[in-house]
C-alpha positions as CSV (number, residue, x, y, z in Angstrom):
1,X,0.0,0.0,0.0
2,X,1.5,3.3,-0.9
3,X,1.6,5.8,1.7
4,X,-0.3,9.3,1.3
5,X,1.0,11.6,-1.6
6,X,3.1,14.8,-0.7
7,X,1.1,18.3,-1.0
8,X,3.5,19.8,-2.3
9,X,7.0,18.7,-4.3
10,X,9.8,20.1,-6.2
11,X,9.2,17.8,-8.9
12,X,6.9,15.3,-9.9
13,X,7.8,12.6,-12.5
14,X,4.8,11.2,-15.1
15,X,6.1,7.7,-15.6
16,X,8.6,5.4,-13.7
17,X,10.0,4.1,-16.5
18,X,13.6,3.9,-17.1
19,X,14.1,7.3,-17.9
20,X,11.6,8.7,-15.2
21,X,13.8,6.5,-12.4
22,X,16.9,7.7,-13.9
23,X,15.7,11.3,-13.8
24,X,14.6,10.6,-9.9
25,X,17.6,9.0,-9.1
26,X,20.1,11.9,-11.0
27,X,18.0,14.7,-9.2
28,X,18.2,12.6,-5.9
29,X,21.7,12.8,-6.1
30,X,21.9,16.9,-7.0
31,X,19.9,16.8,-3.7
32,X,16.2,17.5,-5.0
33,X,13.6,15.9,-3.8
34,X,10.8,13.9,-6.0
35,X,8.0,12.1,-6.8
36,X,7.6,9.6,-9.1
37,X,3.8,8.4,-10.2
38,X,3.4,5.2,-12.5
39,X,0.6,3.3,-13.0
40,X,2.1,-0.2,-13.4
41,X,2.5,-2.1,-9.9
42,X,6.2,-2.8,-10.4
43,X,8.9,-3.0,-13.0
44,X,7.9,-3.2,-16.7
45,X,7.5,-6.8,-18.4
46,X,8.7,-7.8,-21.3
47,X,12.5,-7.3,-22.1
48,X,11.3,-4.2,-24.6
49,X,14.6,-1.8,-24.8
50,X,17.4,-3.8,-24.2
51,X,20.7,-2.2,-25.5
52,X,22.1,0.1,-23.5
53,X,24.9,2.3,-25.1
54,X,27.9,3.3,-23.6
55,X,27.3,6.7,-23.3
56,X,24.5,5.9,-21.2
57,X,26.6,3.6,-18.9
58,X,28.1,6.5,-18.0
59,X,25.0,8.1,-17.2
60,X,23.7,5.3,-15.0
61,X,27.3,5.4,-13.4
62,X,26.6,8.7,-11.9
63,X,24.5,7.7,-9.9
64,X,26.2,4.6,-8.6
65,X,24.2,2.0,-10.8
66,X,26.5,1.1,-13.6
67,X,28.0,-1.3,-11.2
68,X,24.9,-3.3,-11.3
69,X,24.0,-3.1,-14.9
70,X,27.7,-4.1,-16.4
71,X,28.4,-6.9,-13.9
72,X,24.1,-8.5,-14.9
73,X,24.2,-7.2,-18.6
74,X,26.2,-8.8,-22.0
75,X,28.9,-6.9,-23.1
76,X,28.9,-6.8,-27.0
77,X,31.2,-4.3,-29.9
78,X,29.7,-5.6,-33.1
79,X,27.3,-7.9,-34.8
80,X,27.0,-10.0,-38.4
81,X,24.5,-9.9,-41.0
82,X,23.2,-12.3,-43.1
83,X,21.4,-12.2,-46.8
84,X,19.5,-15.9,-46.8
85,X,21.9,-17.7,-45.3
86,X,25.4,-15.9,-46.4
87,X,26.9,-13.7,-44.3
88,X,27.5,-10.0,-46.0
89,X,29.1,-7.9,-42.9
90,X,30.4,-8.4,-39.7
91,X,31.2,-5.1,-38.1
92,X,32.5,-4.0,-34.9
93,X,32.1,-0.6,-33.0
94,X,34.7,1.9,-32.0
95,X,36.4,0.5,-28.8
96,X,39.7,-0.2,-26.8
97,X,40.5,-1.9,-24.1
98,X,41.1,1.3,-22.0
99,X,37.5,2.3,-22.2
100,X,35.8,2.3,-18.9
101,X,32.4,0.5,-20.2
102,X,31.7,-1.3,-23.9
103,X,30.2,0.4,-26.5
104,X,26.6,-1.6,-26.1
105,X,25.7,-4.2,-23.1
106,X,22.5,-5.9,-23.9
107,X,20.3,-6.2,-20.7
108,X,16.4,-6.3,-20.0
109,X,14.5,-3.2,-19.5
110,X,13.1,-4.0,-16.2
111,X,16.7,-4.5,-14.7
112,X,17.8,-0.4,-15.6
113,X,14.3,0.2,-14.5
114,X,15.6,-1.5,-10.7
115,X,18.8,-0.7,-10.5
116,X,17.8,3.0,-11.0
117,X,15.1,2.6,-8.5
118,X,17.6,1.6,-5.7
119,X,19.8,4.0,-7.1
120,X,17.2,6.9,-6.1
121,X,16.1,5.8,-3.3
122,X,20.2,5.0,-1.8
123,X,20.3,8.7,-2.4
124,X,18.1,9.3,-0.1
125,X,16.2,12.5,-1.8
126,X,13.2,10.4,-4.1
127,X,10.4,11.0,-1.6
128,X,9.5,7.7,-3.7
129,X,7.6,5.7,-6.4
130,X,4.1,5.5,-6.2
131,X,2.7,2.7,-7.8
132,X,-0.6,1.4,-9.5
133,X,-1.4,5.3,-9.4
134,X,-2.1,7.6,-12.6
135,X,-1.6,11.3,-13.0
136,X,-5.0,12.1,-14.6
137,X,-5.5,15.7,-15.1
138,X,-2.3,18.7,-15.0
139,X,-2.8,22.6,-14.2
140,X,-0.1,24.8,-15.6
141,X,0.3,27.6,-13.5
142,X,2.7,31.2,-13.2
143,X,4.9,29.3,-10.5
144,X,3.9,25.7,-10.9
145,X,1.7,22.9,-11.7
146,X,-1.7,21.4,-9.9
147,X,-1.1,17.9,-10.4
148,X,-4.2,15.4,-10.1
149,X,-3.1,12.0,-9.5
150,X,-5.8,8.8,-9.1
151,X,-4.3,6.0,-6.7
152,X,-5.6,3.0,-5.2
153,X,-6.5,5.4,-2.4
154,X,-8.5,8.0,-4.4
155,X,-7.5,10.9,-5.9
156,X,-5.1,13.3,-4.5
157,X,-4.0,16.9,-5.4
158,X,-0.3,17.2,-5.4
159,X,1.3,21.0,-6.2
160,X,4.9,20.9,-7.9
161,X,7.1,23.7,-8.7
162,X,8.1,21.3,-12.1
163,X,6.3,18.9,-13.5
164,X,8.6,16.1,-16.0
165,X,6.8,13.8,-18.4
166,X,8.7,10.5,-18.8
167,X,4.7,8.8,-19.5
168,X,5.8,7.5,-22.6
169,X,4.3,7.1,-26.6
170,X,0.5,7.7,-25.1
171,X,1.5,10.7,-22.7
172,X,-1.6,11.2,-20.4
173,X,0.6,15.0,-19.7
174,X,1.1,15.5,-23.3
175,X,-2.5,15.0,-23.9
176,X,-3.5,17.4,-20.9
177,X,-1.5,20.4,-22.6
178,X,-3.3,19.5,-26.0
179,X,0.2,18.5,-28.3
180,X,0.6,16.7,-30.5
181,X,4.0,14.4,-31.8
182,X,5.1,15.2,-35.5
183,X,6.8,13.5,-37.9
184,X,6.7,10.2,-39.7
185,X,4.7,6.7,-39.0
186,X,5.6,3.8,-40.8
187,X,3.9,0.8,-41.8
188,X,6.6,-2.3,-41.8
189,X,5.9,-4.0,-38.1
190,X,7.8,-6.4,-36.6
191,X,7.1,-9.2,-33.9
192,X,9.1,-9.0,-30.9
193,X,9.2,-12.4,-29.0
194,X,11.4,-13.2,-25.6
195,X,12.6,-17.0,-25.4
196,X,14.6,-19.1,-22.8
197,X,17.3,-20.7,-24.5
198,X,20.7,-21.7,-23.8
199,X,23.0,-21.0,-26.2
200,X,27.2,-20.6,-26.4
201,X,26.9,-18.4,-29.5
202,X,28.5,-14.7,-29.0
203,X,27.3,-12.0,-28.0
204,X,26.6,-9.9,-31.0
205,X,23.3,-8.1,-33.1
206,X,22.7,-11.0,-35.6
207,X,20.5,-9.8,-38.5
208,X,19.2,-12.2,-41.4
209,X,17.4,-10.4,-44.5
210,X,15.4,-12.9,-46.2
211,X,16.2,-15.8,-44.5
212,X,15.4,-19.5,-45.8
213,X,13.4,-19.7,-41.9
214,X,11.3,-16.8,-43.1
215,X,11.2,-16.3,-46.6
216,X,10.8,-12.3,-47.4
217,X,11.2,-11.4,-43.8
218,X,13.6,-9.7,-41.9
219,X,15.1,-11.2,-38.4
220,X,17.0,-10.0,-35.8
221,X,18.7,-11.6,-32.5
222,X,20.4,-10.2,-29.7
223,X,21.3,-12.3,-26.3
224,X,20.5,-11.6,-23.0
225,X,21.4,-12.7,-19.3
226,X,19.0,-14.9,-17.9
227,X,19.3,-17.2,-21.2
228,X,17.1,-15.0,-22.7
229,X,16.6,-14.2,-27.0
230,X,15.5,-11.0,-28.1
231,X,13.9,-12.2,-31.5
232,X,12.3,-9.7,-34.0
233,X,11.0,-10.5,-37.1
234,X,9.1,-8.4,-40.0
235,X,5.6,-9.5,-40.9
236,X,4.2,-9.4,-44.6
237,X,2.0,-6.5,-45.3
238,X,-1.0,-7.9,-45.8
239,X,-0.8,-10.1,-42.3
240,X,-2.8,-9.0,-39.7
241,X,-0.8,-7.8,-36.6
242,X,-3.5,-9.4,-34.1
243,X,-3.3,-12.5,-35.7
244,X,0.6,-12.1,-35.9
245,X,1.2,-12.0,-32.6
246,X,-1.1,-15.1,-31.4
247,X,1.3,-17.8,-30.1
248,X,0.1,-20.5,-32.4
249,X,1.3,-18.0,-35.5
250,X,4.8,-16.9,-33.8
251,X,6.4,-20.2,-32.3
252,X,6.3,-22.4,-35.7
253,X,8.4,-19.0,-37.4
254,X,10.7,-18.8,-34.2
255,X,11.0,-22.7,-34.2
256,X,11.8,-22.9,-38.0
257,X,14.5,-20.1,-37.7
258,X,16.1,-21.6,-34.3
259,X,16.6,-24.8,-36.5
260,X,18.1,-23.1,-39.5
261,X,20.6,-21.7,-37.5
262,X,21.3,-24.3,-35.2
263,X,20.0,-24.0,-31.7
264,X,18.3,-27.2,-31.1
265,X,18.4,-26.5,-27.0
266,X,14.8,-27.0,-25.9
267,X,13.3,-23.4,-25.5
268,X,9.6,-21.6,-24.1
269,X,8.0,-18.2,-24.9
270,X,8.6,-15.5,-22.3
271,X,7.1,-12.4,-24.1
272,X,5.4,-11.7,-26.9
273,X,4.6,-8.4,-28.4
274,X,4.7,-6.3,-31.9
275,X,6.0,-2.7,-33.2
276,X,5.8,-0.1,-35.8
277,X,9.1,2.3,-36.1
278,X,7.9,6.0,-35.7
279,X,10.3,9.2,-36.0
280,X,8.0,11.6,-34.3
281,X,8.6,14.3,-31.7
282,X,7.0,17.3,-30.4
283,X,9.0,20.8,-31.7
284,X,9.6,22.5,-28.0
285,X,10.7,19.9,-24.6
286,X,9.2,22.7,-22.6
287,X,5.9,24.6,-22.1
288,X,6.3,26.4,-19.1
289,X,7.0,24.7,-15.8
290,X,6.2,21.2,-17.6
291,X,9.2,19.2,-19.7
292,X,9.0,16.1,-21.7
293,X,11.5,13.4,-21.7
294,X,11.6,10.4,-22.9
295,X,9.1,8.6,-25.3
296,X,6.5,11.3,-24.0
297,X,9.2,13.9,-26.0
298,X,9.7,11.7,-28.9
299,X,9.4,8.4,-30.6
300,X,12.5,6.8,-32.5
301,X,13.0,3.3,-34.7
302,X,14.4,0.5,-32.8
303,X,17.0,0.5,-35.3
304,X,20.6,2.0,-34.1
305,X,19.2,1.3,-30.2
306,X,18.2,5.4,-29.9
307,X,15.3,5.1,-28.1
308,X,16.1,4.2,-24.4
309,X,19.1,5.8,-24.9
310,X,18.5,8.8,-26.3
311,X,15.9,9.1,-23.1
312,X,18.6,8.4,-20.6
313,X,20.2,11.3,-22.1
314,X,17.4,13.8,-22.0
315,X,17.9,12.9,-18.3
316,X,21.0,13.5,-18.3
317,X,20.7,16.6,-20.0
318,X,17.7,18.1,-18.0
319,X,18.7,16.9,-14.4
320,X,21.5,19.2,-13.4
321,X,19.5,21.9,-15.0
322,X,16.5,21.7,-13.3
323,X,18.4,21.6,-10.0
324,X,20.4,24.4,-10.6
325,X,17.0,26.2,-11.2
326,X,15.4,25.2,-8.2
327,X,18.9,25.7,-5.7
328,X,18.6,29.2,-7.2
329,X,21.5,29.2,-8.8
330,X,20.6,29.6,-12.3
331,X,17.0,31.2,-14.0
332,X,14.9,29.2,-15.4
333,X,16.0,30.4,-19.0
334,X,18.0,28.2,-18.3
335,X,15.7,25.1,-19.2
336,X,15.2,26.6,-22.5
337,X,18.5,25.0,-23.4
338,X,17.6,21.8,-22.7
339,X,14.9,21.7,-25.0
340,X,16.8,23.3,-27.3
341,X,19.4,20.6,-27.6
342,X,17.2,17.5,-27.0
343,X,15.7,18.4,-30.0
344,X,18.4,18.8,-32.4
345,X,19.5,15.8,-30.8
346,X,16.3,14.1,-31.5
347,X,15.9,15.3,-34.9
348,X,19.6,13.7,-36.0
349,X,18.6,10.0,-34.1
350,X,15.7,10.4,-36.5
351,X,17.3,11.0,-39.5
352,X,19.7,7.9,-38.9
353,X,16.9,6.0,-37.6
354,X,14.9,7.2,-41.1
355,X,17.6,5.5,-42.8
356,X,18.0,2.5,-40.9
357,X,14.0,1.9,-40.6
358,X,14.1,2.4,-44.7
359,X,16.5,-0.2,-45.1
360,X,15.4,-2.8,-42.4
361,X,12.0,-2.7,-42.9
362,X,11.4,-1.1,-47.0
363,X,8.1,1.0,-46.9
364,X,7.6,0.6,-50.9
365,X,8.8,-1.5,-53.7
366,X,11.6,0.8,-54.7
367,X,12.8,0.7,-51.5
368,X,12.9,-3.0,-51.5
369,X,14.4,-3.2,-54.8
370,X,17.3,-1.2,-53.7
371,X,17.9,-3.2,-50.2
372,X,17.6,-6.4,-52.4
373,X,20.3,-4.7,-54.9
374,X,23.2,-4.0,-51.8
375,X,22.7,-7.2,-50.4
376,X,23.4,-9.6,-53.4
377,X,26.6,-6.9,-54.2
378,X,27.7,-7.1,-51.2
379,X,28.2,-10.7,-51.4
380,X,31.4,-9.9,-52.9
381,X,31.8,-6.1,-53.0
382,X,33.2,-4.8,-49.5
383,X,33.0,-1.2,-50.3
384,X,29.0,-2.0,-50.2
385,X,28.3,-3.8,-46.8
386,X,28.6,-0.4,-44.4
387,X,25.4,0.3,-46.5
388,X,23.6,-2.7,-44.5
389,X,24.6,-1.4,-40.9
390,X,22.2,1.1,-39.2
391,X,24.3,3.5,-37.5
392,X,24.2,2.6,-33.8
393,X,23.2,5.3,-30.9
394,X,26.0,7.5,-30.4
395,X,26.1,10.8,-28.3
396,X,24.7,13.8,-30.2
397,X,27.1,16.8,-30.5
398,X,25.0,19.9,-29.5
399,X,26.1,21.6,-32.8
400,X,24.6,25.9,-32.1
401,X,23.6,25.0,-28.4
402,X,23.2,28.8,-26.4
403,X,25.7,27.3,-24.0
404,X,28.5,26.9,-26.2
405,X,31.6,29.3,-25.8
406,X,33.1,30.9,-28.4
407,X,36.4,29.3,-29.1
408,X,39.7,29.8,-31.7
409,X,40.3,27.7,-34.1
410,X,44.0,27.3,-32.7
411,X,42.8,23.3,-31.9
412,X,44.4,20.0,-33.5
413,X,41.1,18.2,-33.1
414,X,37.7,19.0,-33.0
415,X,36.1,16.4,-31.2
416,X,36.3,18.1,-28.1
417,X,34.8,21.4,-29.5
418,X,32.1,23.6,-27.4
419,X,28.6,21.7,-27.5
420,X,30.9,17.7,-27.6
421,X,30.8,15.1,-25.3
422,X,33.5,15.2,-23.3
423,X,36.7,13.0,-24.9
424,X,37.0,9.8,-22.6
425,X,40.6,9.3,-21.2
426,X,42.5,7.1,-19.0
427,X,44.5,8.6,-16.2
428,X,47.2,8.1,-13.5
429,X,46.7,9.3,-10.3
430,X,48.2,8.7,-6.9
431,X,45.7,6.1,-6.1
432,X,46.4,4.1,-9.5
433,X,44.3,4.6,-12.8
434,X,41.2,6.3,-13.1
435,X,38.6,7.6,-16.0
436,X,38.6,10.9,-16.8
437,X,34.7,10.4,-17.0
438,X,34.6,9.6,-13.6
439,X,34.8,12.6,-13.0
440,X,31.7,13.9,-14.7
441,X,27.7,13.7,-13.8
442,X,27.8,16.0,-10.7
443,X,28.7,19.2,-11.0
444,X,31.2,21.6,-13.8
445,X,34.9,20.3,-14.1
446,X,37.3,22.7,-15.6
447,X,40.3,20.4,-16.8
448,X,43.7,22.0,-16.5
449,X,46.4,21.0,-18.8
450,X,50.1,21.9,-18.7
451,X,50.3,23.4,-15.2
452,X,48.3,24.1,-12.1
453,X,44.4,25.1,-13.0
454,X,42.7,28.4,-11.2
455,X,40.1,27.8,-8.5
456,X,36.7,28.3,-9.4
457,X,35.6,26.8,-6.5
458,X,33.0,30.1,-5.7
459,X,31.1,29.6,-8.7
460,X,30.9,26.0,-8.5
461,X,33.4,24.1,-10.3
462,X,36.1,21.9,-9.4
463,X,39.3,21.9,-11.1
464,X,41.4,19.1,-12.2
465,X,44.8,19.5,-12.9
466,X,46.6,17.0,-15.9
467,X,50.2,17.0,-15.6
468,X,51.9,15.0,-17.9
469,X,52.4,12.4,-15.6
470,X,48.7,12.1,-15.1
471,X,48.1,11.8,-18.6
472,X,50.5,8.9,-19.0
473,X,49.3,7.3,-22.6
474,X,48.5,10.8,-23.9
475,X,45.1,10.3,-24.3
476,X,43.6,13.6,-22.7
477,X,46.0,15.9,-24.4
478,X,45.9,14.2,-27.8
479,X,41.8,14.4,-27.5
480,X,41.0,17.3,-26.5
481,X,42.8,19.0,-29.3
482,X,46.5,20.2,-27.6
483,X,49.8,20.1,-29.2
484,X,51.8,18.8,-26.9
485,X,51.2,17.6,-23.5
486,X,52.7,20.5,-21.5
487,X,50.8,23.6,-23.4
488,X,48.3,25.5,-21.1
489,X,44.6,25.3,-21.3
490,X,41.7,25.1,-19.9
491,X,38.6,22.8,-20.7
492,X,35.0,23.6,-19.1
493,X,33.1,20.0,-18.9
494,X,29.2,20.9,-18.0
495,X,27.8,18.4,-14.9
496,X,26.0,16.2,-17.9
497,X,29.3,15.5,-19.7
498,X,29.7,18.0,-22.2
499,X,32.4,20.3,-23.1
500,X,31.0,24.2,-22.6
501,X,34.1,25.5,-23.7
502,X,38.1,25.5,-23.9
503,X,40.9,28.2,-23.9
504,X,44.3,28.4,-24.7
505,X,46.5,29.5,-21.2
506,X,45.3,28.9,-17.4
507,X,43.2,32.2,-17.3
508,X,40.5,32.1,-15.0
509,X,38.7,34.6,-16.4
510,X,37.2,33.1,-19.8
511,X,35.3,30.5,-17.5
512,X,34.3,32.6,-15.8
513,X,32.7,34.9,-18.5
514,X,31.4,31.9,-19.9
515,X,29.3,30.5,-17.2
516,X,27.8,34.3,-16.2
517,X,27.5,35.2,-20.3
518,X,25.4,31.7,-21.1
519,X,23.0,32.4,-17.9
520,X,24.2,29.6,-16.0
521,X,25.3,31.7,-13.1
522,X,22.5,33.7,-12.1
């Protein structure tokens, strides 16, 4: 039984989904309190998203529950595809061994969804989760939102100061406010079906176009823990998805493709469900004191893993903003920039996942003609099989964000330019090794290279200073675009990872401009 609702709150999460109990737990942590309303009872079933990227790793690790994640999860940096039963690409994503977490790790939804939960509530802030309960009707105000939630109890009235919606596709808050998601439906769908299996096959994303198991179909596999398959398969046009998804119609086309590829271990049905890939979003993340996050922001193809992770990211985008808002320290202008980057953000996962949706599931016979053309050439043409990989989810570079510092063009590399994430390094200090993105997720870091870094400590951001013999491989100078390891400058990281700026020399004062000239500093 959940205890009585709070009168009044901070902020009140729509949804305890994975993103909303990532949001709870990364505000937890900047020390404001929450509420989080969901109308399931418990965690979600079904293993529905279920590769996490590293970039959200990260994100999960600052607040304590990458631990969890990597040690249940599958580790996995590439994949093979198959045209009938050839192979025509076997890729593999960027990665080294000294990376702090691998590029994708493949585990069930409901396990982030936990491990964020005890996150949240290990930080002691969450005023909690509220389950089987339903926010049913929201009142924008000047200074906050009425918030009318229906739970096993009755209803009850709670006032916020901010109101998140992380309440998914069918967003009862999106609906209140009378918006509407725009963009692109399409009409391929796929069967997605969880099965217990054992198998000693690799961890990788396995992808069959046309495959003598399913003639005209397209099939996908990923493993997970547990002995679990993550199976999705196309269905023909003309089939209807009701029918599709019966369990007499799936298991013969799941049983026939198990066979072709040998795994002959017995196996049973876990889940069974169906989707359609949609690039929709709504134009503005905020309307007042109410944000979006999540699929209640915008709806992205499976294809390239962007939807739970580019929803982890909004969190970790809008987290350290909101609480700088409500500690006072910032306006709420300030908010404005979240929504600003999440969509741009949004609107390049949907052009890759455009792409990727086009190609993996053709909405017209041209489009079929032309997947049908690059598979048989790349049979034996190499130059034509990156053509058959969907980008995966990478982090989006906030290319024109109002937070991004001018900089000279006095750099060797621009990947950590104003608006980037943050270059990933590994480090030497006195306690032994150490990520440099480790050091992200709470609060501004201004990294100091080639001598000893000014305190900033009165407007809020640490400093940490990379000798040479910190940076012992080179990594940090080399990334962040020095010439040398022992030349002077300084690089602003924001709390959610992202580089705000960088200057040439150890001058205190370009920070510092920078943080009151963006309307960070209030």
């Amino acid at each position: 039984m959940n205890s009585p609702l709070p009168s009044t709150i901070p902020v009140l999460i729509a949804g305890g989904g994975p993103v909303g109990l990532t949001l709870s737990a990364l505000l937890s942590r900047q020390g404001i309190h929450n509420l989080v309303i969901e109308a399931d009872d418990s965690y979600c079933s079904g293993s529905r998203a279920i590769c996490i990227s590293r970039r959200s790793q990260e994100i999960l690790g600052w607040v304590g529950a990458d631990a969890p994640l990597v040690a249940k999860g599958l580790s996995w940096v590439g994949g093979r595809s198959h045209w009938r039963d050839t192979e025509v690409l076997h890729f593999e994503m960027p990665s080294e061994p000294t990376q702090r977490f691998a590029p994708m790790v493949n585990i069930q939804q409901f396990y982030v969804e936990e491990f964020a939960h005890r996150a949240a509530q290990a930080a002691g802030n969450a005023t909690g989760v509220h389950w089987g309960s339903r926010v049913v009707a929201v009142h924008p105000q000047a200074d906050g939102v009425r918030v009318d939630v229906q739970t096993p109890e009755g209803e009850q009235v709670v006032q916020a100061d901010f109101v998140v919606a992380c309440d998914g596709g069918r967003s009862t808050v999106r609906e209140q406010l009378g918006l509407q998601l725009e963009g692109t439906q399409y009409d391929g769908k796929y069967v997605i079906v969880d099965i217990v299996q054992k198998t000693r096959r690799a961890v990788e994303r396995l992808a069959w176009f046309d495959p003598p198991s399913n003639p005209g179909s397209t099939i996908l596999m990923h493993r997970q823990p547990d002995d679990v398959w993550r199976i999705d398969y196309q269905i023909r046009d003309d089939e209807d998805p009701v029918e599709a998804v019966k369990p007499e119609n799936v298991l013969p086309r799941v049983q026939s493709h198990l066979a072709m590829i040998g795994e002959n271990e017995p196996w049973e049905p876990l889940w069974i469900s169906i989707y359609n890939a949609k690039c929709l979003t709504l134009p503005s993340y905020r309307h007042g004191r109410v944000l979006f996050a999540g699929d209640a922001a915008h709806l992205v193809p499976i294809f390239g893993v962007r939807g739970l992770n580019s929803g982890l990211d909004d969190a970790g985008n809008l987290a350290w903003k909101l609480a700088r808002v409500l500690r006072g320290e910032s306006s709420e202008a300030l908010l404005d920039s979240y929504s600003t980057e999440r969509v741009h953000a949004t609107r390049e996962n949907i052009a890759y996942g455009a792409k990727s949706t086009e190609f993996m599931a053709p909405p017209d016979f041209a489009y079929r003609l032309m997947r049908e053309a690059t598979l048989r050439l790349a049979v034996s043409d190499a130059q034509v099989r990156s053509l058959i990989n969907p980008r995966q989810s990478s982090p989006i570079t906030y290319t024109g964000s109002p937070l991004n510092a001018a900089q000279d063009d006095r750099w060797t590399s621009d990947k950590a330019a104003p608006g980037a994430p943050a270059p990933e390094a590994l480090l030497q200090g006195v306690r032994g090794t150490f990520h440099l993105s480790s050091h992200f997720g709470q609060g501004f870091v201004c990294l100091a290279f080639g001598g000893v870094g000014p305190d900033l400590a009165d407007v809020g951001v640490a400093t940490l200073d990379i000798a040479h013999g910190i940076d012992a491989l080179g990594q940090a100078w080399q990334r962040y675009g020095l010439r040398g390891p022992d030349e002077p400058a300084l690089v602003l990281v924001r709390p959610d990872g992202y580089v705000m700026g960088r200057w040439h020399g150890l001058d205190p004062l370009p920070p510092r401009a920078a943080l009151n000239d963006t309307g960070v500093c209030a």
